[in-house]
C-alpha angles and dihedrals in degrees: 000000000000087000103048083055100046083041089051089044090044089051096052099049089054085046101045080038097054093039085054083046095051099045085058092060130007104033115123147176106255098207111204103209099145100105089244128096106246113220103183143031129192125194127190139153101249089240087076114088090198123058106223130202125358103256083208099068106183099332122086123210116243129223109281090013123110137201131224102233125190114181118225092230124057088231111134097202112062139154125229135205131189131189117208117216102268092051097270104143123202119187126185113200124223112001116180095218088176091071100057141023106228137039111206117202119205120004092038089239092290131148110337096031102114089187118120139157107258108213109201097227104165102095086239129106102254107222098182140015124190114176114165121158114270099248085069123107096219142030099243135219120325114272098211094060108192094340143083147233120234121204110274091023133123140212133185116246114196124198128183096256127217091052110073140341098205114086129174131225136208120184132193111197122209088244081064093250114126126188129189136207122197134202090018095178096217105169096089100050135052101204130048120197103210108206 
């Protein structure tokens, strides 16, 4: 019985350890341009040969709409599978999730997808960080949550694609200073320095 305890504690502190490791490195945005609700999402490093839970849980992720995933292992190079409502499945093999920060399905990112990677390149902690397209009436919620953005950092910024490539952005420094840039075309760039 001791065993089994110590076994079961040893197994979820490599659990809760390697979950700490993989949100350091091979986390990304999955971006969902492909027209079809997605219903289920499946994760796995490609040295597994099963796929494991559905990261989804009970939610499905809309058209134009994208999902923060953070893999359960620290491996870099993972498969991924979705399953569209209606049952069609689409994988993709091999994917080094360590090398990038989002993984659009559907349009490949192309032309229409105002996305795009913001690189906090002012020298300055970022406290909070609002970007909404510029047809919208209000600035939305701030992206940072509770978090912040140090100088020479990055953060994912998705938008619903297909509508506008022009988003606006509004930044409030930790010196209290904000500053904000309107009509920023992104479609057709997948990083944005922020200075």
């Amino acid at each position: 019985m001791r065993v089994r305890i110590l076994l079961a504690l040893g197994l979820l502190l490599a659990s809760f350890l390697g979950s700490g490791e993989a949100a350091a490195q091979n986390r990304f945005n999955l971006v969902n341009s492909t027209g079809q609700t997605i219903e289920r999402v499946y994760v796995s490093p490609s040295r597994i040969s099963s796929w494991g839970p559905d990261v989804l849980g009970n939610a499905v992720l809309p058209p134009g709409q994208s999902v923060w995933i953070v893999p359960q292992l620290s491996d870099c190079v993972l498969d991924i599978k979705v399953i569209y409502q209606g049952g069609r499945e689409e994988e993709r093999r091999q994917v080094n999730a360590c090398s990038l920060s989002r993984v659009v399905w559907g349009a490949a990112g192309g032309s229409g997808d105002p996305s795009f990677q913001f690189v906090n390149s002012s020298g300055v902690v970022v406290n909070e960080l609002y970007v909404s397209l510029s047809t919208d009436q209000n600035w939305g919620r701030d992206r940072l949550g509770q978090g912040t953005l140090p100088p020479g950092a990055s953060f994912p910024v998705s938008l619903p694609a297909g509508k506008v490539c022009t988003v606006d952005i509004r930044v409030v420094y930790a010196d209290g200073r904000a500053l904000e840039r309107r009509r920023v075309e992104t479609c057709s760039i997948r990083e944005l320095n922020f200075r």
